[in-house]
C-alpha positions as a Markdown table, in Angstrom:
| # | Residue | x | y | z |
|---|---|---|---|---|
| 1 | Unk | -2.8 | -3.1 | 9.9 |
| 2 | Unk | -1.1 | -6.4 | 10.2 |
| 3 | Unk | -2.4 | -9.1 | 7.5 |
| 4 | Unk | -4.0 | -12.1 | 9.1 |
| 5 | Unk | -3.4 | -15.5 | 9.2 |
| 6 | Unk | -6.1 | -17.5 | 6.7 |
| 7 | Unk | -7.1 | -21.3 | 6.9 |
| 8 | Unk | -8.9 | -23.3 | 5.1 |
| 9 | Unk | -11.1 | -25.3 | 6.7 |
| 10 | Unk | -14.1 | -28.0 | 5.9 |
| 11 | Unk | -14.1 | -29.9 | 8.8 |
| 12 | Unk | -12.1 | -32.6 | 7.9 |
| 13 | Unk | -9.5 | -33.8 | 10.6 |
| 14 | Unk | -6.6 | -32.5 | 8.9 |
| 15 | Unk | -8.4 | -28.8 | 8.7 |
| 16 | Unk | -8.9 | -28.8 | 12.6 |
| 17 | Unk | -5.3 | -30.0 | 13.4 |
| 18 | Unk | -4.7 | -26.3 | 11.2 |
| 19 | Unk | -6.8 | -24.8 | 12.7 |
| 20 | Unk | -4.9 | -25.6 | 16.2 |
| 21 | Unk | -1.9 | -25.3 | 15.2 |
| 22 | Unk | -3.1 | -21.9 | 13.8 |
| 23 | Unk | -4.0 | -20.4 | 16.6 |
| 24 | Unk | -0.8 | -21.0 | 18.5 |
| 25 | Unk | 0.9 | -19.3 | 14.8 |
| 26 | Unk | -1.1 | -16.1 | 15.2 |
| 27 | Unk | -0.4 | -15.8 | 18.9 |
| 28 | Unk | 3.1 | -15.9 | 18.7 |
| 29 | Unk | 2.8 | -13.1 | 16.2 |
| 30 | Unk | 0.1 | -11.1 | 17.4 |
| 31 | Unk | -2.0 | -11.8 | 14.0 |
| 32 | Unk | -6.0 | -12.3 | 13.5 |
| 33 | Unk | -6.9 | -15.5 | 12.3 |
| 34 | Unk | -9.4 | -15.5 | 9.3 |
| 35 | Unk | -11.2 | -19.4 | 9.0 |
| 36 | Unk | -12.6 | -19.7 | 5.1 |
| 37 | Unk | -14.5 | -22.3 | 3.8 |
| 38 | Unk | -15.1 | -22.5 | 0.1 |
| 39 | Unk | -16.8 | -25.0 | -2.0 |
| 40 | Unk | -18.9 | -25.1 | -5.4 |
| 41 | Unk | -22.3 | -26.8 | -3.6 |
| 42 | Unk | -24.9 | -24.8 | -6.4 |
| 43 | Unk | -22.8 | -27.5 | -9.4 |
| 44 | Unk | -24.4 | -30.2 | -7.4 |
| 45 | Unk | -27.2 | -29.6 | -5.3 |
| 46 | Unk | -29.0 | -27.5 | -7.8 |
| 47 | Unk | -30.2 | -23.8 | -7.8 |
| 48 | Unk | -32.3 | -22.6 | -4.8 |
| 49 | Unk | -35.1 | -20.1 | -6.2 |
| 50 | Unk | -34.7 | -17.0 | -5.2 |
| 51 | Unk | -37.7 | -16.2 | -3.4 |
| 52 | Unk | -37.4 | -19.7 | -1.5 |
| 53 | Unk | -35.8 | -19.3 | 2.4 |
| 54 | Unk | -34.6 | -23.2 | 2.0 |
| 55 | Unk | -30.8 | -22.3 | 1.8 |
| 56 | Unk | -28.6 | -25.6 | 0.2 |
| 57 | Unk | -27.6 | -28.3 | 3.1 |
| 58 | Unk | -23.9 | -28.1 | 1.3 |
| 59 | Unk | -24.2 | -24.4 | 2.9 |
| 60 | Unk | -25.8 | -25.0 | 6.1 |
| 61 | Unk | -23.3 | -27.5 | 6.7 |
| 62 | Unk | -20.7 | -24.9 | 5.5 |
| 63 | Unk | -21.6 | -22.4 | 8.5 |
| 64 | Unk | -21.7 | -25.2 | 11.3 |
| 65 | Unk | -18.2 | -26.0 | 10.0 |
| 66 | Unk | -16.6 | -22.6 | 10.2 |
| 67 | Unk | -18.7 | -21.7 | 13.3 |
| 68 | Unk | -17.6 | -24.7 | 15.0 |
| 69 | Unk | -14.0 | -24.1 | 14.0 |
| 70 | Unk | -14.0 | -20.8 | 15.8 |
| 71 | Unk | -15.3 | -21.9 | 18.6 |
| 72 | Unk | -12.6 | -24.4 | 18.5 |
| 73 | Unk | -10.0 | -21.4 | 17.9 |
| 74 | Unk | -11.9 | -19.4 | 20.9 |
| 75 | Unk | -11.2 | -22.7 | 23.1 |
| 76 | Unk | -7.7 | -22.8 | 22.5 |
| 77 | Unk | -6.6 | -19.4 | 22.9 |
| 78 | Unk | -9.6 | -16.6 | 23.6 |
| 79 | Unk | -7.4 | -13.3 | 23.1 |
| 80 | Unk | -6.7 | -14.4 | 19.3 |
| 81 | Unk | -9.5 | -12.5 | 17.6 |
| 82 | Unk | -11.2 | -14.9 | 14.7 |
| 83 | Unk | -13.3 | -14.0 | 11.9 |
| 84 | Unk | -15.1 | -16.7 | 9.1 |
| 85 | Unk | -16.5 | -16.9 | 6.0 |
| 86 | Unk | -18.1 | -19.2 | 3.6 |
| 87 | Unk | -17.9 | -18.6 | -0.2 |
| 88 | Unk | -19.4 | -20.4 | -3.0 |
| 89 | Unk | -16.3 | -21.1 | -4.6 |
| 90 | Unk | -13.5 | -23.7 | -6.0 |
| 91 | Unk | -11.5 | -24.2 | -2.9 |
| 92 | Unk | -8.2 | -23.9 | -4.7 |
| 93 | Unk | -9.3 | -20.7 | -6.5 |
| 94 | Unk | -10.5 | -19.1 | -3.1 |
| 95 | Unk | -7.9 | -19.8 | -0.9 |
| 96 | Unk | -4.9 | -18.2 | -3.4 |
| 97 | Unk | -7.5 | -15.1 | -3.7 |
| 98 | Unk | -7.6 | -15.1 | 0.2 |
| 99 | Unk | -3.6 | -15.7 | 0.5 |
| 100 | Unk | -3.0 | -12.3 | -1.4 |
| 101 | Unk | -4.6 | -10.6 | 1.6 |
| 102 | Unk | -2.7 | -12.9 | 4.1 |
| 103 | Unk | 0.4 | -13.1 | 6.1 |
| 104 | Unk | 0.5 | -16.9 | 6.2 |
| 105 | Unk | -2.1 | -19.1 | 4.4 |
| 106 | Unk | -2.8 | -22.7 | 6.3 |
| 107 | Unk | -4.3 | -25.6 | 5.2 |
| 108 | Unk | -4.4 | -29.0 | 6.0 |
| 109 | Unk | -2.7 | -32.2 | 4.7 |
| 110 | Unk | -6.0 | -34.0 | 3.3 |
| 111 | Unk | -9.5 | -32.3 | 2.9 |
| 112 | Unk | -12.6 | -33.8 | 3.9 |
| 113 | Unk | -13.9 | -36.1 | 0.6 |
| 114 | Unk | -10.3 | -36.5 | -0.2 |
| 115 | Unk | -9.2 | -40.4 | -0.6 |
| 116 | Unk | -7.6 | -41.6 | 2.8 |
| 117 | Unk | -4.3 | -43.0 | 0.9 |
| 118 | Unk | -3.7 | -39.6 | -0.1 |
| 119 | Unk | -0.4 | -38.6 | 1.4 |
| 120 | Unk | -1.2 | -34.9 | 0.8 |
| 121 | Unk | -5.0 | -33.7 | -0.7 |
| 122 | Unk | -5.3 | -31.9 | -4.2 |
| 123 | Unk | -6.5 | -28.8 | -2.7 |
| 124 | Unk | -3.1 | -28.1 | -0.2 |
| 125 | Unk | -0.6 | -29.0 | -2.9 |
| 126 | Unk | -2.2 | -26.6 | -5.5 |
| 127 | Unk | -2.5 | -24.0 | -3.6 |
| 128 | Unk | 1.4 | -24.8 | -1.9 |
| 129 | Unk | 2.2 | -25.0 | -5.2 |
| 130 | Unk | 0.9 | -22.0 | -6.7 |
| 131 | Unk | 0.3 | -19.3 | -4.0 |
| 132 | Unk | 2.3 | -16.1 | -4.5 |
| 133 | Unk | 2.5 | -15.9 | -0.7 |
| 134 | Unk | 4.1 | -17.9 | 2.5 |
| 135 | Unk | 1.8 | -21.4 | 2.3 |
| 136 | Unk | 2.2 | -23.5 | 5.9 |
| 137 | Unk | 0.4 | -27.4 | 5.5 |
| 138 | Unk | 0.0 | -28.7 | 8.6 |
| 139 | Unk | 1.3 | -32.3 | 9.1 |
| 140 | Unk | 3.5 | -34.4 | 11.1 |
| 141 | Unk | 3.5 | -35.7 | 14.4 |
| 142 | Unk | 2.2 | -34.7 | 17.9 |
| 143 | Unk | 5.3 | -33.3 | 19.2 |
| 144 | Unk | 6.0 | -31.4 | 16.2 |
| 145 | Unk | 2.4 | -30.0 | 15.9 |
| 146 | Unk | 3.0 | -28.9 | 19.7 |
| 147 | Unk | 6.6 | -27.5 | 19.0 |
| 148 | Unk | 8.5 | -29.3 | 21.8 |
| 149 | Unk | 11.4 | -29.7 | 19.6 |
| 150 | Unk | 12.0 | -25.6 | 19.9 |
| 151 | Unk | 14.0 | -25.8 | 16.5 |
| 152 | Unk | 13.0 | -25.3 | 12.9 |
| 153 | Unk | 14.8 | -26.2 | 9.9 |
| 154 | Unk | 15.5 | -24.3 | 6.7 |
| 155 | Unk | 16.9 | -25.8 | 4.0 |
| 156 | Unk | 18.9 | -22.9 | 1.9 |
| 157 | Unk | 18.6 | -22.6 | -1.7 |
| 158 | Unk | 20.5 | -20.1 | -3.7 |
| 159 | Unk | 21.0 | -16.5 | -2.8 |
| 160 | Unk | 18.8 | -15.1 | -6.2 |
| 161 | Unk | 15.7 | -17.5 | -5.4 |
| 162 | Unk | 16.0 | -18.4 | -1.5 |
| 163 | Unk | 16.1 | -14.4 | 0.5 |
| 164 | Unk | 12.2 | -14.8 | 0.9 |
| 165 | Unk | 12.3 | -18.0 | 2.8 |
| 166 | Unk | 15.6 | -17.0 | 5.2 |
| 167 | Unk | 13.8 | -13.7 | 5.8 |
| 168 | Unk | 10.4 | -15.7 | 7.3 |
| 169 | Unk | 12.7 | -18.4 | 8.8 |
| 170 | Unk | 14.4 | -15.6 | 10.9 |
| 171 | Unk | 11.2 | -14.2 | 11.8 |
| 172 | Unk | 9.5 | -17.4 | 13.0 |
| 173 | Unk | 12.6 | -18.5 | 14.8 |
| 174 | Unk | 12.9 | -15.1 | 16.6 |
| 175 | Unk | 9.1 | -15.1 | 17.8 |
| 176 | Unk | 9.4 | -18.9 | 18.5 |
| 177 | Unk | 12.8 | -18.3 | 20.7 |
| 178 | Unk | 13.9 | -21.2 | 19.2 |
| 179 | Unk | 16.9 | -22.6 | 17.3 |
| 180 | Unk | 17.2 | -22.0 | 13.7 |
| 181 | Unk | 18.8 | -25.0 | 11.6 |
| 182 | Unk | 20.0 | -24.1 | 8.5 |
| 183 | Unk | 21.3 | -26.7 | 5.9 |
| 184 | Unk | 22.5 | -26.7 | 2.5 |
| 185 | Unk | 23.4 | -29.7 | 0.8 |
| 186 | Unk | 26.2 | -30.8 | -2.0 |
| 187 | Unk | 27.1 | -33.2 | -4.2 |
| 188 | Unk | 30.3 | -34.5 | -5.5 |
| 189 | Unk | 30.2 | -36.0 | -8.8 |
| 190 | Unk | 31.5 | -39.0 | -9.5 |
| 191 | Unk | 33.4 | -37.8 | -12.5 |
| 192 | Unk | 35.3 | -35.0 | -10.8 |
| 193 | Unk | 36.8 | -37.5 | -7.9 |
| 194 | Unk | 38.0 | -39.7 | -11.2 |
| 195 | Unk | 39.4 | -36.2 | -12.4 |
| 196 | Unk | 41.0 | -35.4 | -9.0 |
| 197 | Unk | 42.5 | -37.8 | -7.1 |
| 198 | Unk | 45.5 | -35.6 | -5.3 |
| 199 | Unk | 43.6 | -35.1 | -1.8 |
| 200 | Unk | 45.4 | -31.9 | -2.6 |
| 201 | Unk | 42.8 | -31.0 | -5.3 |
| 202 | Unk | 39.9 | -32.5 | -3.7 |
| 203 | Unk | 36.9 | -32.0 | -5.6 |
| 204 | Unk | 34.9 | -32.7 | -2.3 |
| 205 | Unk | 36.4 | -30.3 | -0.5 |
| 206 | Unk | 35.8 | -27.9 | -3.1 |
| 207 | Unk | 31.9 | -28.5 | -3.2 |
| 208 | Unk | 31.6 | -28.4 | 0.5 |
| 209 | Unk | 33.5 | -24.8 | 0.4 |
| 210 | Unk | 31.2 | -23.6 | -2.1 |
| 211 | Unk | 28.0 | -24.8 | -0.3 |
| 212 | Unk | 29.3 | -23.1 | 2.9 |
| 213 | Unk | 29.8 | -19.6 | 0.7 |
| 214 | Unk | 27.0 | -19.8 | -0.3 |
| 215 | Unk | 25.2 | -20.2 | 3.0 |
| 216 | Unk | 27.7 | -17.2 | 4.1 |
| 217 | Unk | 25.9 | -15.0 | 1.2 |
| 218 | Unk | 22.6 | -16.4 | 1.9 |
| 219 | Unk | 22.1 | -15.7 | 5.7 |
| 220 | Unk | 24.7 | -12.6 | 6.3 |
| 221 | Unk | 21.7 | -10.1 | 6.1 |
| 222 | Unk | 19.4 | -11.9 | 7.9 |
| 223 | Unk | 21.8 | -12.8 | 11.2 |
| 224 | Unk | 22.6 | -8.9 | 11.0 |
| 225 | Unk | 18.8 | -8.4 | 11.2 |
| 226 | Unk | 18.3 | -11.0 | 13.9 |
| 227 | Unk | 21.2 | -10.9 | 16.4 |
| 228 | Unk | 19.4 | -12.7 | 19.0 |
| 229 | Unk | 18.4 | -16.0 | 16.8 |
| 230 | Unk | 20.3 | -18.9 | 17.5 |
| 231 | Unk | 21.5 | -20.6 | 14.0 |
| 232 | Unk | 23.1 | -23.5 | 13.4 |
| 233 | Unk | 24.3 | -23.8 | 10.4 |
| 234 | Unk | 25.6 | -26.9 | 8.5 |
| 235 | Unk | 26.6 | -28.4 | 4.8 |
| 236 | Unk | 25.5 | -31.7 | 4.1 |
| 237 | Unk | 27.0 | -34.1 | 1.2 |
| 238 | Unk | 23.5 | -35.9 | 0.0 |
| 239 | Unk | 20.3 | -35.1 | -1.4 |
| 240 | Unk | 18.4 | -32.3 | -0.1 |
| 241 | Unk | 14.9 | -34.4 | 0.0 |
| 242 | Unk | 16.4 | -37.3 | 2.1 |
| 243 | Unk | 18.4 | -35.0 | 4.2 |
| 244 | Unk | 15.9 | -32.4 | 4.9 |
| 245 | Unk | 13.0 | -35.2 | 5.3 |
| 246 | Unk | 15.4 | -37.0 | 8.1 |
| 247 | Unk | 15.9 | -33.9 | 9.8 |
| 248 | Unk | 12.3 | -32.6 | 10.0 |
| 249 | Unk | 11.6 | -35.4 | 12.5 |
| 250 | Unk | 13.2 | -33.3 | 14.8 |
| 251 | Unk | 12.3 | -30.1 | 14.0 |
| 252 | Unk | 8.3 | -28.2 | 14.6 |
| 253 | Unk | 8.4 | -26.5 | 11.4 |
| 254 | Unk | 10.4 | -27.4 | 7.7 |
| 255 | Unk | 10.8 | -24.0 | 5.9 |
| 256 | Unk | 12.1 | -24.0 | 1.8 |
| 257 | Unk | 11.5 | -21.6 | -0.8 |
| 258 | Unk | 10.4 | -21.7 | -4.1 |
| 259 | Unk | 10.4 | -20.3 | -7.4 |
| 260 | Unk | 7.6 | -18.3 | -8.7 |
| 261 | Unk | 7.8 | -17.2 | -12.5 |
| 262 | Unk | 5.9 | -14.4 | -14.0 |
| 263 | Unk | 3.0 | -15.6 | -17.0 |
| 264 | Unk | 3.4 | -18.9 | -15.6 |
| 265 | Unk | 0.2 | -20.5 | -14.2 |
| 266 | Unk | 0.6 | -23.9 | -13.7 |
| 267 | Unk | 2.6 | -25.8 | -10.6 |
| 268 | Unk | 5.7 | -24.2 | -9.5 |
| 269 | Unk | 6.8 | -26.7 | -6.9 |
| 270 | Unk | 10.4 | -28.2 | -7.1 |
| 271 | Unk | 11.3 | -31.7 | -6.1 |
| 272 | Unk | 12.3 | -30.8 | -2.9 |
| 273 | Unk | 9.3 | -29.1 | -1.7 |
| 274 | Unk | 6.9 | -31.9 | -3.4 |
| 275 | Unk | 8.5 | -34.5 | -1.4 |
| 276 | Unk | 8.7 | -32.4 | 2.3 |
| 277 | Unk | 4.9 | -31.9 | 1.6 |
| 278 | Unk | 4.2 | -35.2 | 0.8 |
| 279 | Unk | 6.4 | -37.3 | 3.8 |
| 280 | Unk | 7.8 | -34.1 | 6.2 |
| 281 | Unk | 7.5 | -35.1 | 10.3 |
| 282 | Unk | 6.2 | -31.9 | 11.1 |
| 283 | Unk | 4.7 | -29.0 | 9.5 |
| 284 | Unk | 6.4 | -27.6 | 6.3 |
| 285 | Unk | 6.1 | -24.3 | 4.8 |
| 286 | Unk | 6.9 | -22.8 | 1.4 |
| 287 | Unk | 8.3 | -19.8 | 0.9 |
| 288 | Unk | 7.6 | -18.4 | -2.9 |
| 289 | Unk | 10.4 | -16.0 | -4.0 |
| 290 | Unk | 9.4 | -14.0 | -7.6 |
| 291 | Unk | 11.8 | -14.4 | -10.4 |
């Protein structure tokens, strides 16, 4: 049995446009969609007896929101089975227990309650940043909610830490039918072009060979997995956040990986990831890889 897709949802605007673009995810896979809501209403509206049949408004307003959320799902696409629940828990805490039993978790980019300047709420960049599984926050703009751009963009990291992320880019460009975009960006340092100036020994050129070797190692299994994916493949002399974060306003989906280290409970989100999450045109996902 295939794992399900699970969102997060509390009715916010942000957890319906997930809950949307959800729906289209799990058809194009052939996945259930599980909708969870999850918040701690007993810390603040009190304990109920247990004899009394008055149940918390915090909860009653818990089951409209996932109810009406399905029906929302039901709307958009009927044959893409749904299934809900509520649970008195931390959000963050519930949602990375839910992602162990999911395919794909999905949130939004800012909760209901959350502060409007947010760029990205505390509850989808804890869990994107601490999930041991595939984490997808929905953001960006109409056309790349709707995937009309038919391309998606990976950007590579190293062979050791980045197989996890090329393995789910392949598969979500292969159900999509859609290009695959894969960059991997270098640097030059300034020293080395003072240490080489015979175009002979070009330190640039070096770099930019290097970067495409390594997208050679990174991607060789993959393309022999997924023959009929179209991938374009580039190297890029910049920095990855302001490259990739130009380029995802052309693409549905931003894909990168990141590092997740055994014993180590705190954030594990690099600088490339924080800043897609926080300013990406479309959707991003984040790909953990255990090291």
């Amino acid at each position: 049995m295939e794992l399900p897709l699970v969102v997060g949802v509390d009715g916010s605007d942000g957890s319906l446009a997930a809950v949307d673009w959800a729906v289209d995810e799990a058809a194009r896979h052939g996945l259930p969609l599980r909708l969870v809501y999850a918040s701690l209403w007993e810390r603040y509206e009190g304990a109920v007896p247990s004899n009394s049949l008055e149940r918390p408004s915090e909860q009653v307003m818990a089951e409209h929101v996932v109810a009406s959320a399905a029906e929302r799902a039901g709307r958009r696409n009927p044959d893409v089975k749904v299934t809900t629940e509520v649970l008195p828990e931390e959000a963050v805490a519930a949602l990375l227990r839910e992602g162990n039993n999911a395919s794909v978790l999905v949130t939004g980019s800012r909760g209901r309650g959350e502060l409007a300047g947010l760029l990205l709420g505390s509850v989808g960049l804890a869990v994107a940043a601490r999930a041991h599984g595939p984490v997808i926050v929905v953001r960006g703009d109409k056309v790349a909610l709707q995937g009309t751009h038919e391309r998606i963009l990976l950007g590579a990291g190293e062979p050791a830490t980045g197989g996890e992320a090329v393995r789910f880019a392949f598969r979500e460009a292969e159900a999509r039918g859609c290009t695959l975009d894969v960059v991997r960006t270098w640097r030059c340092p300034a020293h080395e072009s003072a240490d080489h100036p015979r175009p002979a020994e070009d330190p640039a050129h070096r770099h930019e060979e290097q970067a495409s070797a390594t997208l050679d190692a990174l991607l060789a299994d993959a393309i022999a997995d997924h023959p009929g994916v179209l991938v374009r493949r580039v190297t890029v002399e910049g920095s990855a956040r302001k490259v990739l974060l130009r380029r995802s306003a052309a693409a549905d989906l931003v894909i990168v990986g990141a590092q997740r280290r055994t014993g180590h409970g705190g954030l594990q989100l690099g600088r490339v990831a924080h800043t897609l999450l926080h300013h990406a045109d479309c959707p991003v996902a984040v790909v953990p890889q255990q090291v």
